[in-house]
C-alpha positions in Angstrom: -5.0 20.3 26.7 -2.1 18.1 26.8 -3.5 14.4 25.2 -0.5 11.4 24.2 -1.4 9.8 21.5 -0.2 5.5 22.1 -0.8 3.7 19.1 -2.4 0.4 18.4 0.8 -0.5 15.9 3.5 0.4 18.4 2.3 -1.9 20.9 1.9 -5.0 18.3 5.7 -4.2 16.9 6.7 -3.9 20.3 5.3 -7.7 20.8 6.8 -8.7 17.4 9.7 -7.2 18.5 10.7 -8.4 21.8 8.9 -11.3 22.2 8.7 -12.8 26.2 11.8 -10.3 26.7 9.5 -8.5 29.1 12.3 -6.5 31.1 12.9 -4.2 27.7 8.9 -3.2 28.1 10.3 -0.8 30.6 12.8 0.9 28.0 11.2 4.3 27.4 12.8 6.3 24.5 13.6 10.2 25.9 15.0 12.7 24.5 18.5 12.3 26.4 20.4 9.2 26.7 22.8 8.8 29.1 26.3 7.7 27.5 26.2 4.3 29.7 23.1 3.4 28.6 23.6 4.3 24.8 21.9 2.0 22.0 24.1 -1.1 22.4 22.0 -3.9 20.6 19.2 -4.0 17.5 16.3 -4.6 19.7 17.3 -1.5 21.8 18.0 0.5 18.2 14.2 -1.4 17.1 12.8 0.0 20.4 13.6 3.4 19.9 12.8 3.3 16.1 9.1 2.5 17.8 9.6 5.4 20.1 10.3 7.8 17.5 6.9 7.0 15.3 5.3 7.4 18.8 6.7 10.4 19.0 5.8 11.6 15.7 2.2 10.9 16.4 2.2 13.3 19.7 -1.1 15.3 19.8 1.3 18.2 19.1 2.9 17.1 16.2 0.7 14.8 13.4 -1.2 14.2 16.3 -3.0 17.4 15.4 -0.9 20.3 15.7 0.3 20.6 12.6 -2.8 20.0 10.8 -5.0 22.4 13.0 -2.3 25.1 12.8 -1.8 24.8 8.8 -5.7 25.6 9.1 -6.1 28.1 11.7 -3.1 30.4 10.1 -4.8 30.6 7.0 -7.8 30.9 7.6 -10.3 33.8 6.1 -13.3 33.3 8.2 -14.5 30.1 6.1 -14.1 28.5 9.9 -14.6 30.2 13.2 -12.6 29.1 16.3 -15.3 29.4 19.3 -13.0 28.0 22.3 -11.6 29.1 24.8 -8.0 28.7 24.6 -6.3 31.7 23.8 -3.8 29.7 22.4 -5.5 28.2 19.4 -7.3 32.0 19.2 -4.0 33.5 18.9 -3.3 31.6 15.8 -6.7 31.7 14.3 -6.7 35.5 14.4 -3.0 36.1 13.5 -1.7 37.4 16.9 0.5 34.8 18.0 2.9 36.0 20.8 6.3 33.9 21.0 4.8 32.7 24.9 2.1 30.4 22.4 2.1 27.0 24.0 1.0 25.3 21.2 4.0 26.9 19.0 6.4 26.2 22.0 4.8 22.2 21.5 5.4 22.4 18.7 8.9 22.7 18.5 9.6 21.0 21.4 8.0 17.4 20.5 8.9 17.8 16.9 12.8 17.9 17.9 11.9 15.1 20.7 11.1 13.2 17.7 13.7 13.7 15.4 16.5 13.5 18.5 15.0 9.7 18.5 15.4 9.0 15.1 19.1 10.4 15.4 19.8 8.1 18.1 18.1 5.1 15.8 20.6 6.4 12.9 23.7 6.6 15.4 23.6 3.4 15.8 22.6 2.0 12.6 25.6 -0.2 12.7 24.3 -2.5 15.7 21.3 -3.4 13.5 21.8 -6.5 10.8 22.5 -6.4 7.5 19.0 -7.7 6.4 17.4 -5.0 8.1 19.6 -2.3 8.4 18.6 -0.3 5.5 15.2 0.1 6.1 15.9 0.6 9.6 17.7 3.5 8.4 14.9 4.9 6.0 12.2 4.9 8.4 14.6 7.3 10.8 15.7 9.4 7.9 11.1 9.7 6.9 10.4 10.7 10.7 13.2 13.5 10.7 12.9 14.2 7.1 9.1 14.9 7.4 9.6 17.0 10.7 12.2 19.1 9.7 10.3 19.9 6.2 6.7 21.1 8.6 8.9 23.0 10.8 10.6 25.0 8.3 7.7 25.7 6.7 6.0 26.9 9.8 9.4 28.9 11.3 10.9 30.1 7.9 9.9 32.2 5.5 8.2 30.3 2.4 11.3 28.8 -0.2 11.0 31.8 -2.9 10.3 34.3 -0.8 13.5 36.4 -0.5 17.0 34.7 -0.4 16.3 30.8 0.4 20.3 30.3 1.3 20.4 33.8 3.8 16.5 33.3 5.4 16.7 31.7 8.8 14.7 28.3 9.3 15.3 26.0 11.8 18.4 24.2 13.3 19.6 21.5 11.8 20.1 18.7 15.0 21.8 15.9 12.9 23.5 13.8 15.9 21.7 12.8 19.0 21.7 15.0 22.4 23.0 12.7 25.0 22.9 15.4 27.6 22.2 19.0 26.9 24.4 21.7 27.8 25.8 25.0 26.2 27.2 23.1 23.4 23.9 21.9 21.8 22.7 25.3 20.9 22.9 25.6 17.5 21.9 28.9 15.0 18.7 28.6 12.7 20.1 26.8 9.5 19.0 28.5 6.4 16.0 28.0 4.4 17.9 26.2 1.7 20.3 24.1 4.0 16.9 22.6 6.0 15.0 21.8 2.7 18.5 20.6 1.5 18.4 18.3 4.1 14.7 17.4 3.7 15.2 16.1 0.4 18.4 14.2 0.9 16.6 12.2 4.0 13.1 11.9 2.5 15.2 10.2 -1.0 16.7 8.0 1.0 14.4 6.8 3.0 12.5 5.9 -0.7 15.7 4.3 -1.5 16.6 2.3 1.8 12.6 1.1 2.9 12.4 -2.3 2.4 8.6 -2.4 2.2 6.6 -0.7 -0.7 3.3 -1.7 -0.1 0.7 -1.1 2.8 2.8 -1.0 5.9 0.3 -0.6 8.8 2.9 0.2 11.8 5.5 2.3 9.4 6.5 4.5 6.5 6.8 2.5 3.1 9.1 3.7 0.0 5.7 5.0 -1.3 5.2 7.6 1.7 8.5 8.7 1.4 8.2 9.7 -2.2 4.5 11.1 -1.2 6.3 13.2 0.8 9.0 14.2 -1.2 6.2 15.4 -3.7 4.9 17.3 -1.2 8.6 19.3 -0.2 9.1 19.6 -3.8 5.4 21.1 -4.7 6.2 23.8 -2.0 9.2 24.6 -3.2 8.0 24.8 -6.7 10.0 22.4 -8.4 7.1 20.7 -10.6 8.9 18.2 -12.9 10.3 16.6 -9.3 6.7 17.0 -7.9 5.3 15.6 -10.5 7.4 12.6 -11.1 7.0 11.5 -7.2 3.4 11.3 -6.8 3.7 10.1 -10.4 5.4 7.2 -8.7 3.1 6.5 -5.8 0.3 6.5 -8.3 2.1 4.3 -11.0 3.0 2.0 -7.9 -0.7 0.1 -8.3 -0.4 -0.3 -4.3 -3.5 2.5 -3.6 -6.8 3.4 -5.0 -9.5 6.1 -4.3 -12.1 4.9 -2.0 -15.7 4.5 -3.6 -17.1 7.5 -1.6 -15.6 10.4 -0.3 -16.3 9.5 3.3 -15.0 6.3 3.0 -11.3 8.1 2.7 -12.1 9.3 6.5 -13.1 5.9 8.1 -10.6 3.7 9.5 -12.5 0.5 8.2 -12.9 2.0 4.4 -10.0 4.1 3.9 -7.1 1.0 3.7 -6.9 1.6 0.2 -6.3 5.2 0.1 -4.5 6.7 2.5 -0.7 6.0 2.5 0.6 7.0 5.5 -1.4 7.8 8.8 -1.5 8.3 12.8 -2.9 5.7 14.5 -4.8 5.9 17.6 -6.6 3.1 20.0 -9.3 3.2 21.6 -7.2 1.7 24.7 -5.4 4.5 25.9 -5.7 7.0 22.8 -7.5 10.4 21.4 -6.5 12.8 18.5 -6.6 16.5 18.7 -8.4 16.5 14.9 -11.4 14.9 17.0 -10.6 17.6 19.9 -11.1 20.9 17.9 -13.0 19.8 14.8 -15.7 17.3 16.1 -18.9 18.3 17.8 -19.2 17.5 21.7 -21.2 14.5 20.1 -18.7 13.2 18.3 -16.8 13.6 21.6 -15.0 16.8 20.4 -15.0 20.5 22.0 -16.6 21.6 19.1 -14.1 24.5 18.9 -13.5 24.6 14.7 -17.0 25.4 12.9 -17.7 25.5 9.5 -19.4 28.8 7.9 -21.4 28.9 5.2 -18.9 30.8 3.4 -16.6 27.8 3.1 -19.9 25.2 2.4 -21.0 27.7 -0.7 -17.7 26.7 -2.6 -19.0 23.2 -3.5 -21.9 22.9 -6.1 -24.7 20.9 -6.0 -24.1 17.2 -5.9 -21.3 17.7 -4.1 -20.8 15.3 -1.1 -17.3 17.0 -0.3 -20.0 20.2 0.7 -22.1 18.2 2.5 -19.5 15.7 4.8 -20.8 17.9 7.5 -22.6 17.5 10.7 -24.6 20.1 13.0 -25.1 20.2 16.5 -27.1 23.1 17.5 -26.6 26.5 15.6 -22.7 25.1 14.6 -21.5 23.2 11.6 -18.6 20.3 11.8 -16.8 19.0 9.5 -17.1 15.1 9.6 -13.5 14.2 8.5 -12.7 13.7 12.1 -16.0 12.1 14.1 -14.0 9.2 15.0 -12.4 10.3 18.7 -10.4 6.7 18.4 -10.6 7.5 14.8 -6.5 7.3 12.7 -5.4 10.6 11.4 -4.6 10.3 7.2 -1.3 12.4 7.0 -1.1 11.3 3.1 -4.0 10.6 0.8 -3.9 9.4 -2.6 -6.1 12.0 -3.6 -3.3 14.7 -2.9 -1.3 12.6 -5.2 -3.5 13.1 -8.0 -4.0 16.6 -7.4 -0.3 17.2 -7.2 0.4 15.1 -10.5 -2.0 17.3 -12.2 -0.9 21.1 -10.6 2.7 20.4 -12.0 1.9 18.7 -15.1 -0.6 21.3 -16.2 2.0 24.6 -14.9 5.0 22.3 -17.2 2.5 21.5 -20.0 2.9 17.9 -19.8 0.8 14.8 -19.0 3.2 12.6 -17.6 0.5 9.7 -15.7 -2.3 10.7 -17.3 -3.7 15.0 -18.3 -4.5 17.4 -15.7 -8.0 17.4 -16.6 -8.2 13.4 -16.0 -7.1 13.4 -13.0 -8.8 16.3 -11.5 -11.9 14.5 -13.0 -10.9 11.6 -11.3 -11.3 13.7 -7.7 -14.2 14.8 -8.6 -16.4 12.0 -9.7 -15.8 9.7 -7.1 -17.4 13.2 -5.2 -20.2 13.5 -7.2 -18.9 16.2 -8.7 -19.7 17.3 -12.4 -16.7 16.5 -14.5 -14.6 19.7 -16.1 -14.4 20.5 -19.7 -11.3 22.0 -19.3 -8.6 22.6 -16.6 -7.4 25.9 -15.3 -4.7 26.5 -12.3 -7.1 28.5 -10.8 -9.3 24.8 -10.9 -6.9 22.9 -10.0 -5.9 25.2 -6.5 -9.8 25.2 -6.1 -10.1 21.8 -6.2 -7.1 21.5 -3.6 -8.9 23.7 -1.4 -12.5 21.5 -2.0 -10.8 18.0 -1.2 -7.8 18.7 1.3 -10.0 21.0 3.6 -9.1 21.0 6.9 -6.1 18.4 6.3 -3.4 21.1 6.8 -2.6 22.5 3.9 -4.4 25.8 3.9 -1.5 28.3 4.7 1.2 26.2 2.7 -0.9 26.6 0.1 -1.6 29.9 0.4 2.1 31.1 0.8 3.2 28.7 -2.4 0.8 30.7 -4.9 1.2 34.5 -3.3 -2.8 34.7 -2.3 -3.7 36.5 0.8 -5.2 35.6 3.9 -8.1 38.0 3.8 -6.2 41.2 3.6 -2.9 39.9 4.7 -0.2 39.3 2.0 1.2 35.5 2.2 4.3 36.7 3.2 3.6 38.5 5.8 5.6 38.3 9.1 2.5 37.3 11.4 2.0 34.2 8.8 4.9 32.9 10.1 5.6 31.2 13.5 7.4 32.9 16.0 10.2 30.8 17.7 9.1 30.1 21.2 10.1 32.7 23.7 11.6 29.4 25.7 13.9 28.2 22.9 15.2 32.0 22.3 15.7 32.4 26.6 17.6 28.8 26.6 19.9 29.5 23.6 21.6 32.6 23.3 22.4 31.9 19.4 18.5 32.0 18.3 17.1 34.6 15.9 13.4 35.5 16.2 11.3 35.9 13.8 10.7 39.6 12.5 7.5 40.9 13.8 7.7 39.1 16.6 
């Protein structure tokens, strides 16, 4: 099940980077550093920068993981999971035990990552001047962007209770150099993680150097796409708002033409802002694995029901970027088993810009109806006459499908997940049984 994802970009910014220094080809970023052979120079700091995107795009982070388990935990039968591993069944049908492998994966390569970005921002100093700060930014996106999905996966949704006494995760600000007794940490609270969240994803905007379409790394635009994001969830909408407001006001993305274009790694440059990439030399993507037919390479685990393919209306072609093999139903967002993985559309941008504008009564960008109109004609979609919340969530659901967002979105706005309240304790992750066994100051999850 286990699938690393090595992308195309690392290998030409390794070239870029180290030019005929071939001896630092066999410098492999870890998780523990030995204090003799810290970080010492700014290719070694570059190299591990490198090793921390790699690590990003594991199959069990943005790799797929996240995505397919956003989907799975919220799902109401619009999907059924036909595999056979019990641990993508457990989360489909809400009876995940704290032994899940995925959730233990989880965790564990989403803290790999973020221990390489700390090691990239412990040394900060040994990079130059010219390039320090945006050094600096694209560590502070990787572990902003980690820490806000595992937060929202581990901790109760921000609202739901008291955000400053809930558990979330531990905050792991310096790198772990060796691990013993002393790096066991207590869950931070719901408010200190997002706290930190926002500082590291607004930074990042501030440091990157690059704001337009950065194949190989995070731009200032991604990091304020992903600050919209954080802030949507927590429901601050005038800082929502104003951040995709930005990306969109930036000029440096447009819709594709079709809706399938957005999905195609030769169409979708315009579009998507930040992405995993994958090779065809020596890389896969578990959005292929579980949503693709076995002809599109996939195991065909993830198929559409007609329940789900009834929301769209005639004309459509969001309801009919499907494909069947046999008596099953795909989605086609994911044929491509070489195929990058859009973490950040534009389109979520617009959608965004519109949810908060039309819950603060403003139009800051352009009306809620415009730009929900805007997703829906380059669809095919009849255009709206008017714009409810209830549209506007709807239309979320229509365009973002299958992209993650399902149970976020779900525990943000209160719904259910068939009869399950959003808050409920099995909608929630447990913490893996390993991380609870190897540190003594760990609080599981209640239900769990």
């Amino acid at each position: 099940m286990k699938k690393y994802i090595k992308t195309g970009w690392m290998i030409g910014a390794l070239l870029l980077t180290l030019g005929a220094c071939d001896s630092r080809l066999d410098i492999q970023p870890t998780q523990s550093i030995e204090e003799s052979s810290a970080l010492l120079t700014e290719q070694d700091v570059r190299i591990t920068l490198i090793g921390a995107y790699d690590g990003m795009a594991e199959n069990e982070v943005y790799g797929g993981a996240v995505q397919y388990t956003g989907e799975l935990l919220g799902d109401d039968r619009d999907v059924v999971f036909g595999g056979t591993f019990t641990t993508l069944d457990e989360i489909w049908r809400k009876t995940i035990t704290p032994t899940n492998l995925v959730v233990r994966d989880l965790w564990l390569f989403s803290y790999n990552a973020i221990n390489r970005a700390n090691n990239v921002l412990s040394a900060i100093d040994k990079v130059g001047a010219d390039s320090r700060n945006d050094i600096e930014g694209q560590a502070r996106f990787i572990r902003g962007s980690l820490y806000f999905e595992l937060v929202r996966l581990f901790g109760k949704q921000w609202g739901d209770g008291n955000n400053a006494q809930n558990p979330g995760v531990p905050l792991v600000l310096t790198p772990t150099r060796e691990v013993s007794d002393a790096d066991s940490k207590p869950r931070n609270s719901v408010a200190e993680v997002y706290a930190q969240v926002i500082d590291d994803l607004t930074k990042a905007e501030q440091l990157i150097s690059a704001d337009g379409s950065n194949a190989a790394f995070a731009t200032k635009n991604a990091a304020a796409a992903m600050l919209a994001r954080v802030y949507l969830q927590q429901g601050n909408y005038a800082a929502a708002r104003d951040a995709a407001n930005r990306v969109i006001q930036s000029g440096k993305y447009s819709l594709t033409a079709a809706f399938g274009d957005a999905f195609a790694d030769a169409t979708n440059g315009s579009e998507v802002i930040f992405r995993i990439f994958v090779t065809e030399q020596d890389g896969i993507n578990d959005m292929n694995t579980y949503f693709a037919s076995a002809r599109n390479q996939g195991r065909g685990d993830i198929r559409v029901q007609q329940k789900f393919r009834q929301l769209y209306a005639a004309g459509d072609t969001r309801g009919t970027f499907l494909n069947t093999a046999g008596q099953n139903t795909f989605t086609s967002k994911f044929n491509d088993q070489f195929g990058d993985i859009p973490v950040i559309r534009l389109a979520e941008m617009y959608l965004i810009r519109a949810e908060a504008n039309l819950r603060l009564n403003t139009s800051v960008g352009a009306t809620p109806l415009a730009d929900v109109n805007r997703i829906r004609a380059r669809a095919g979609a009849a255009p709206l006459t008017a714009v409810t919340l209830d549209d506007i969530l709807r239309e979320r659901r229509l365009e973002l499908a299958f992209e993650g967002f399902l149970i976020h979105d779900i525990r943000r706005t209160g719904g259910r997940v068939g009869n399950t309240a959003a808050n409920a304790n099995n909608l929630v992750l447990p913490v893996p049984q390993r991380e609870v066994d190897t540190n003594k100051q760990l609080t599981q999850n209640p239900g769990y």
